[in-house]
C-alpha positions as CSV (number, residue, x, y, z in Angstrom):
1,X,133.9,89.8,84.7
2,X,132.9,88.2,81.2
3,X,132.3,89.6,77.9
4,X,128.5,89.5,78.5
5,X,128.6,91.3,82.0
6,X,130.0,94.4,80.2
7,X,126.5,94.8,78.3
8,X,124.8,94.3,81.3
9,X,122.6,97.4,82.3
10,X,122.2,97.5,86.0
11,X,118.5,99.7,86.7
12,X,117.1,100.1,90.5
13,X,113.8,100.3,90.7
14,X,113.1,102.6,94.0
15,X,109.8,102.2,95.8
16,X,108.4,104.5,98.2
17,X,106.1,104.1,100.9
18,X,103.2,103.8,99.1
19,X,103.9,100.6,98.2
20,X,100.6,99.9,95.8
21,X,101.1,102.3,93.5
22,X,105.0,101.6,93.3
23,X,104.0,98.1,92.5
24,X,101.6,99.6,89.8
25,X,104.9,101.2,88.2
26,X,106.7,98.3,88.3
27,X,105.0,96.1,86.0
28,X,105.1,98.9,83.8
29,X,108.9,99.1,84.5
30,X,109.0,95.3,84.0
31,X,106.7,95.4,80.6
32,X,109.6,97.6,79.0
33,X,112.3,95.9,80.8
34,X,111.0,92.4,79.0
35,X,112.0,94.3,75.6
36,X,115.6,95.5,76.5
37,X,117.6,91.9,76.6
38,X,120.5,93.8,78.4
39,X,118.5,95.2,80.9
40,X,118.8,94.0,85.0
41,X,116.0,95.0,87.1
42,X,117.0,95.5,90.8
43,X,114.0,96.2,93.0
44,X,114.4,98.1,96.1
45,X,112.2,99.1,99.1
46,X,112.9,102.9,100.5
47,X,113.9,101.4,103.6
48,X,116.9,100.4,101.9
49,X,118.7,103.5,101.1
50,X,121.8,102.1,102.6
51,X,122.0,99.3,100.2
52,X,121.0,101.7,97.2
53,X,123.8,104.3,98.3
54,X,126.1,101.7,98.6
55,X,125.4,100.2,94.8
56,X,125.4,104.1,93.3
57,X,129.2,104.3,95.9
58,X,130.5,101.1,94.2
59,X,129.6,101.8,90.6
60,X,127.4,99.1,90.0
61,X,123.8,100.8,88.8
62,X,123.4,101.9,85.6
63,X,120.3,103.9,85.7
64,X,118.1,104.5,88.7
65,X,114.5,104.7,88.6
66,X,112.3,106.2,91.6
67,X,110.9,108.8,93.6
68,X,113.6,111.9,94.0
69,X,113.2,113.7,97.0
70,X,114.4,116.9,96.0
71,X,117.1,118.2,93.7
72,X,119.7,118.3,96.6
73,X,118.6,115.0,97.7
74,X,120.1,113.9,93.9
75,X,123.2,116.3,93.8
76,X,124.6,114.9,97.2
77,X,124.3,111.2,95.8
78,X,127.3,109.2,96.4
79,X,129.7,107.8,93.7
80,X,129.4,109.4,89.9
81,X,126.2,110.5,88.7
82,X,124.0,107.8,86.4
83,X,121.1,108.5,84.9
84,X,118.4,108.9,86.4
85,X,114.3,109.3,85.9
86,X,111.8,110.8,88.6
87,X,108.7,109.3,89.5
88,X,107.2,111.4,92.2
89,X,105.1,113.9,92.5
90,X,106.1,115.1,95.8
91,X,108.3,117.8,94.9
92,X,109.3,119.7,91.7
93,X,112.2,118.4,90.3
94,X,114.3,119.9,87.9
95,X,117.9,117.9,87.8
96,X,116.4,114.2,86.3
97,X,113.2,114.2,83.7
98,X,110.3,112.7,85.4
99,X,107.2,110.9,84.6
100,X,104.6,111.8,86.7
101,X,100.9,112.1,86.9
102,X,98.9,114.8,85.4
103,X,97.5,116.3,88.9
104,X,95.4,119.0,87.7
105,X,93.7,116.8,85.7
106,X,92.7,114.5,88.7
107,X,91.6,117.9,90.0
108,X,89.2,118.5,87.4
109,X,87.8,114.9,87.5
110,X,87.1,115.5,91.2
111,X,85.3,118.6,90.5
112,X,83.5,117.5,87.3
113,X,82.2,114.1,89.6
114,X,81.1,116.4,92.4
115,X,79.4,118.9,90.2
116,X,77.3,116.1,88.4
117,X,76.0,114.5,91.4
118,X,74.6,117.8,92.3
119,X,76.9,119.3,94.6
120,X,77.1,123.1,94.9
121,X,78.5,123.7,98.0
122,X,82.3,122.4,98.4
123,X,85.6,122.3,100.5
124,X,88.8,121.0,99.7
125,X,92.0,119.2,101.7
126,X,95.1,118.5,100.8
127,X,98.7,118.3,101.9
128,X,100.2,121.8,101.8
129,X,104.1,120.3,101.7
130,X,103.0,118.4,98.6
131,X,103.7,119.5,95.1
132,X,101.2,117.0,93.3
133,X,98.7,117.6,95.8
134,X,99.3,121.2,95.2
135,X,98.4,120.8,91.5
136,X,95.5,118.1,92.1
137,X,93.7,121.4,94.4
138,X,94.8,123.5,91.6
139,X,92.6,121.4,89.0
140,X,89.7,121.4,91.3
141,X,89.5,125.4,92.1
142,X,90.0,125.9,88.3
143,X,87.0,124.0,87.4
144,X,84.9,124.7,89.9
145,X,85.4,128.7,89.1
146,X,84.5,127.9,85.5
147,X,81.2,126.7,86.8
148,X,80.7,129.8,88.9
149,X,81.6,128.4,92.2
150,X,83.9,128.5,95.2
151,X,85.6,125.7,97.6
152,X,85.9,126.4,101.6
153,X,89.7,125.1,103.0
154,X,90.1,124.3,106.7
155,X,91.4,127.3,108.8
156,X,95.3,127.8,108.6
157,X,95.4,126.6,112.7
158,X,94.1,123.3,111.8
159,X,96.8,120.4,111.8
160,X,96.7,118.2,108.8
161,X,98.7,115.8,111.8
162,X,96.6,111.6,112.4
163,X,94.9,113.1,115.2
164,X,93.2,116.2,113.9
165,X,89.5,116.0,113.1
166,X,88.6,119.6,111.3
167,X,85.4,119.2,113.7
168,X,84.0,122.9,113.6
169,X,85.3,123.0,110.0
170,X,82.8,120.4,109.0
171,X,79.8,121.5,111.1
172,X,80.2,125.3,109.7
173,X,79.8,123.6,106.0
174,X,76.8,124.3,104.3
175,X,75.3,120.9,103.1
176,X,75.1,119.2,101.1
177,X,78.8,119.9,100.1
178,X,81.2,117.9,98.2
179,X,84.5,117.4,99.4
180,X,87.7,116.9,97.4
181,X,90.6,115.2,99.4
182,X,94.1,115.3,97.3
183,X,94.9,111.4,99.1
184,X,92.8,108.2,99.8
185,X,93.9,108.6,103.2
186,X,93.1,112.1,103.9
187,X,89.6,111.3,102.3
188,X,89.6,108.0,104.7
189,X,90.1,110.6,107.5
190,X,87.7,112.9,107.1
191,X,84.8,110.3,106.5
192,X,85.9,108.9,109.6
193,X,85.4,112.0,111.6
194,X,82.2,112.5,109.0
195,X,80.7,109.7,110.9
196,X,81.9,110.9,114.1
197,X,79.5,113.9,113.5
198,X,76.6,112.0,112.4
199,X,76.7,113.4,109.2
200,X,75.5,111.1,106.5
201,X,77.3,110.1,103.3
202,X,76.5,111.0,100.9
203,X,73.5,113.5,101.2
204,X,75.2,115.6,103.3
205,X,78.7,115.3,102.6
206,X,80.4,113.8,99.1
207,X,83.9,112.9,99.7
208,X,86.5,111.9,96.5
209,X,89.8,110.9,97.3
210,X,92.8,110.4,94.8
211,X,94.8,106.8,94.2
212,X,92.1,104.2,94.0
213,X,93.9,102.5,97.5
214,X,92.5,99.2,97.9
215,X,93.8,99.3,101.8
216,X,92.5,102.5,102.5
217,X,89.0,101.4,100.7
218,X,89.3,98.6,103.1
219,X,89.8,100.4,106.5
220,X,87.0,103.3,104.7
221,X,83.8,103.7,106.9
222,X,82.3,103.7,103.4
223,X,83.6,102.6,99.9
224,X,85.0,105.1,98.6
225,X,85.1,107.1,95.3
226,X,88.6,108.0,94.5
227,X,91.1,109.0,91.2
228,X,93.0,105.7,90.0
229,X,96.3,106.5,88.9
230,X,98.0,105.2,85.7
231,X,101.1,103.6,87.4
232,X,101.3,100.9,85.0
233,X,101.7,103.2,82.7
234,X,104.0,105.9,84.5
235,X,106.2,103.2,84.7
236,X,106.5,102.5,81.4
237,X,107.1,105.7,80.7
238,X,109.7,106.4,82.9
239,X,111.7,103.2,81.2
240,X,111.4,104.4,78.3
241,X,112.9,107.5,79.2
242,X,115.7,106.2,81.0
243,X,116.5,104.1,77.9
244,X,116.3,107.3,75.8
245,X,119.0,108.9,78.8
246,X,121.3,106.2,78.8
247,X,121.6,106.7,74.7
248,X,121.8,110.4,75.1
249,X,123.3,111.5,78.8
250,X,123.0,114.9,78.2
251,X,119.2,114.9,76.9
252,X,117.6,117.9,79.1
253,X,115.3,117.1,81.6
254,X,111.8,117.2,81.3
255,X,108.4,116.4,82.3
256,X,106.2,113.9,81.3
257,X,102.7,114.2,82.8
258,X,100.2,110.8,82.5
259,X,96.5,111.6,82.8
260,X,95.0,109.3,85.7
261,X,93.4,106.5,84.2
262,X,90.0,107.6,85.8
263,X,87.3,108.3,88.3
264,X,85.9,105.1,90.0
265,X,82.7,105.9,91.8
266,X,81.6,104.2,94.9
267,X,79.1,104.9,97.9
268,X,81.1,108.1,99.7
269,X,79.6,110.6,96.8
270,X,77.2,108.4,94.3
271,X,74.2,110.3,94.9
272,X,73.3,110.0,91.5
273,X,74.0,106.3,90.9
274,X,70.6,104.9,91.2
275,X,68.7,108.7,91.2
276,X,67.2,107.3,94.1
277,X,68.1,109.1,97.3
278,X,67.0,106.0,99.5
279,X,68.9,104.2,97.3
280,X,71.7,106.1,98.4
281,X,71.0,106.3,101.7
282,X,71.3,102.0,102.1
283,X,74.4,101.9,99.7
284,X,76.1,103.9,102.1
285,X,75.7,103.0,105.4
286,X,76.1,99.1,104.5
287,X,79.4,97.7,105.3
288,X,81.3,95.2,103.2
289,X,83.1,93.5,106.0
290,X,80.0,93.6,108.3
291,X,76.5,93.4,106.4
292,X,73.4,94.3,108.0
293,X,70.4,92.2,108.3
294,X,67.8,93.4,106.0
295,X,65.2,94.9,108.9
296,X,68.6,96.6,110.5
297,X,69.1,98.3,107.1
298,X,65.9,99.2,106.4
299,X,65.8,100.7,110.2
300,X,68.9,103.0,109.5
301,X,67.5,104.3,106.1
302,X,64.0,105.6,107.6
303,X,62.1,102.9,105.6
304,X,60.3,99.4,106.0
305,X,62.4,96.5,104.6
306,X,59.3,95.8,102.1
307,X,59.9,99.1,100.5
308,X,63.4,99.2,100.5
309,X,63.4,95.9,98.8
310,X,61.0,97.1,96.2
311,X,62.7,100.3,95.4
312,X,65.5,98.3,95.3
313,X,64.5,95.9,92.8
314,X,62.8,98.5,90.6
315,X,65.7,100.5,90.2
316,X,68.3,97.9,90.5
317,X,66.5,95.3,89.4
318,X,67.5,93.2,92.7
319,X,67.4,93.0,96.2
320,X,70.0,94.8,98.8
321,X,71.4,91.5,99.6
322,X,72.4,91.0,95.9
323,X,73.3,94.1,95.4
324,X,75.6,94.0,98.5
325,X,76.8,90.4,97.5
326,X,78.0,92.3,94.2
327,X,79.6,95.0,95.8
328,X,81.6,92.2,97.8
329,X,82.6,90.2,95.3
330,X,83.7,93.1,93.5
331,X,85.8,94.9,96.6
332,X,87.7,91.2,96.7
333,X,88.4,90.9,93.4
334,X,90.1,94.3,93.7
335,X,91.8,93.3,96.8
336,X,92.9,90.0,95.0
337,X,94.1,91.9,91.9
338,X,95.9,95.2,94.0
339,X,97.4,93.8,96.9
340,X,99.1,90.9,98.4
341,X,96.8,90.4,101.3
342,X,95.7,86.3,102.0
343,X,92.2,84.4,101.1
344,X,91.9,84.7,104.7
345,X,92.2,88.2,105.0
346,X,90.3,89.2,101.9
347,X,87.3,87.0,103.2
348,X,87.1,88.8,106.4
349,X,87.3,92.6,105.0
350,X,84.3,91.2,102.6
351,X,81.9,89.6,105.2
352,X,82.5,86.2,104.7
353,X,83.1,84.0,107.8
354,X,85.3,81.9,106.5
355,X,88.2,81.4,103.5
356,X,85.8,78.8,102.4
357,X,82.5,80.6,102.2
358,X,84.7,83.1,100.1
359,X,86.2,80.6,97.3
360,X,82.7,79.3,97.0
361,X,81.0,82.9,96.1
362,X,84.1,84.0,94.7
363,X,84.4,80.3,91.9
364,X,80.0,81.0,91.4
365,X,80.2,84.6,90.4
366,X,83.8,84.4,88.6
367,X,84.0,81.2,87.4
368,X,87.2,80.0,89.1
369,X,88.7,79.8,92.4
370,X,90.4,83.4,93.9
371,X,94.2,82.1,93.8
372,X,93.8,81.3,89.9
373,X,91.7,84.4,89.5
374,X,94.9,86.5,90.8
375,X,97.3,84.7,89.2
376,X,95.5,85.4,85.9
377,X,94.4,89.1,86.5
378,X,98.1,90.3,87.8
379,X,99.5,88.4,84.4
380,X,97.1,90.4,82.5
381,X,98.1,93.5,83.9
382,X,101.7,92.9,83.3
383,X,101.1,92.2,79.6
384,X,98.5,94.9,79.4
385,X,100.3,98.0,77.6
């Protein structure tokens, strides 16, 4: 081993299964990482804890940053401890400092949303085993008391297991109700069964979820509002705190909590985005990946195409179809920025028939073709502090 490979700092980068966010923390790993010259990122996926054991066994990481599953999940370890920062929220850790998100907060920005689109009647999901979801429900209770009201949780019997559906939950709700789900994919659940019911979204039911998910948004029977997360800047964070551990091993641990960065509203609970409930009615029940002719539209909403496109253009100052063409456009460049999905793929969860038909939308409203359009939005968010 040379002179130089002594200085070398070895740090894994651990990602979990949800593999967007963890890829949101590590640019921010990678944006502090850029300004330690010693520093050696190793990235690796939580299927390979065998590979990651076997480095920690060996002696060959220097620090370790990622999701710890529980303090005994840490103390049993192989090979000598290293430092170490958490990134989860999964569990309450107490062995390693962590950076992790501020989850009551995200609670209070789901109850604040939900209370200002004129919600009084509310219910609330979240996974029980969770310790960030725990907090997120905590955030939401707390502000909703302050404002004098109450939110109903499933019965105890009901399964939070893929197949459950919370069906006589839903239909005993007083409506119109606002519903605060502590995941993306709980929320994408429950509008699923919404729909099932015939309920509509969102007069009747307002659903938030938490993580901003561009796949779950994708496979969402409506677009839905959701808490983005700040893993950029978690990340960061947690480098920096590794950097502080490695200079000081016997620092105490702590917590670092990082507000989410915020609310982004979409059709599950914008009543108030237009102040026009039919509006609302044809924001939500058009799809992105299949639109609706205009009469078909029109139809579902309980009005004739001439006055939808009026209100439409009086309040929005277009027609449906531009407005939906926006909403497009804008759903792919999230896709295009978030995940790793092809042209090919982005163009069919947006309605377009074909990779072509995309890139031509996509260079008119943006400017430039999608692939350049990533390459410069994910270098932005890289450099972005």
């Amino acid at each position: 081993m040379s002179e130089r490979d002594h200085h070398i700092l070895r740090i894994a980068v651990l990602l979990d299964t949800d593999l967007e966010f963890g890829m949101r923390i590590l640019r921010g790993v990678q944006t502090y990482a850029r300004r330690q010259a010693e520093w050696q990122l190793l990235t690796l996926h939580y299927t390979q804890e065998s590979v990651f054991n076997a480095l920690l066994h060996q002696g060959r990481l220097s620090g370790v940053l990622g999701p710890v599953l529980s303090d005994r999940w840490q103390a049993g370890l192989p090979g000598a401890p290293v430092p170490m920062v958490n990134i989860s929220d999964h569990s309450e850790i107490h062995s390693v400092p962590s950076v992790i998100t501020d989850n009551l907060q995200a609670g209070r920005l789901a109850a604040r949303h939900l209370l200002q689109q004129g919600y009084r009647n509310f219910g609330i999901l979240h996974e029980k085993a969770s310790s960030g979801a725990v907090r997120r429900a905590e955030g939401f209770l707390q502000t909703l008391a302050a404002a004098g009201h109450a939110a109903r949780r499933p019965p105890e019997t009901d399964s939070y297991a893929p197949g459950t559906a919370w069906p006589e939950w839903l239909r005993q709700l007083p409506r119109p109700c606002g519903l605060f789900c502590t995941s993306d994919y709980l929320a994408r659940r429950i509008l699923s069964r919404l729909a099932a019911l015939g309920a509509a979204v969102p007069d009747d039911f307002g659903v938030v979820g938490v993580g901003d998910s561009p796949l779950d948004n994708l496979l969402s029977e409506t677009p839905l509002t959701s808490i983005q997360l700040d893993g950029q800047r978690i990340g960061e964070r947690a480098a920096r705190q590794l950097a502080v551990l490695l200079a000081n091993p016997g620092q105490k641990p702590a917590v670092e909590l990082i507000a989410p960065s915020k609310l982004v509203p979409r059709a599950s609970s914008a009543r108030q985005t237009s102040g026009d409930p039919l509006i609302a009615r044809a924001i939500a029940r058009q799809s992105l990946a299949q639109p609706l002719t205009g009469d078909r539209l029109a139809a579902l909403c309980g009005a004739s195409r001439r006055t939808l496109e009026l209100r439409f253009r009086q309040t929005m100052g277009c027609g449906p179809a531009t407005a939906l063409r926006r909403r497009r456009l804008e759903h792919a460049a999230l896709l295009l920025r978030e995940t790793p999905l092809k042209l090919a793929s982005i163009a069919e969860a947006t309605g377009y028939a074909s990779s072509a038909a995309f890139s031509a939308a996509f260079r008119k409203a943006y400017g430039q073709p999608p692939g350049a359009w990533r390459r410069q939005a994910q270098t932005i968010s890289m450099q972005s502090p």
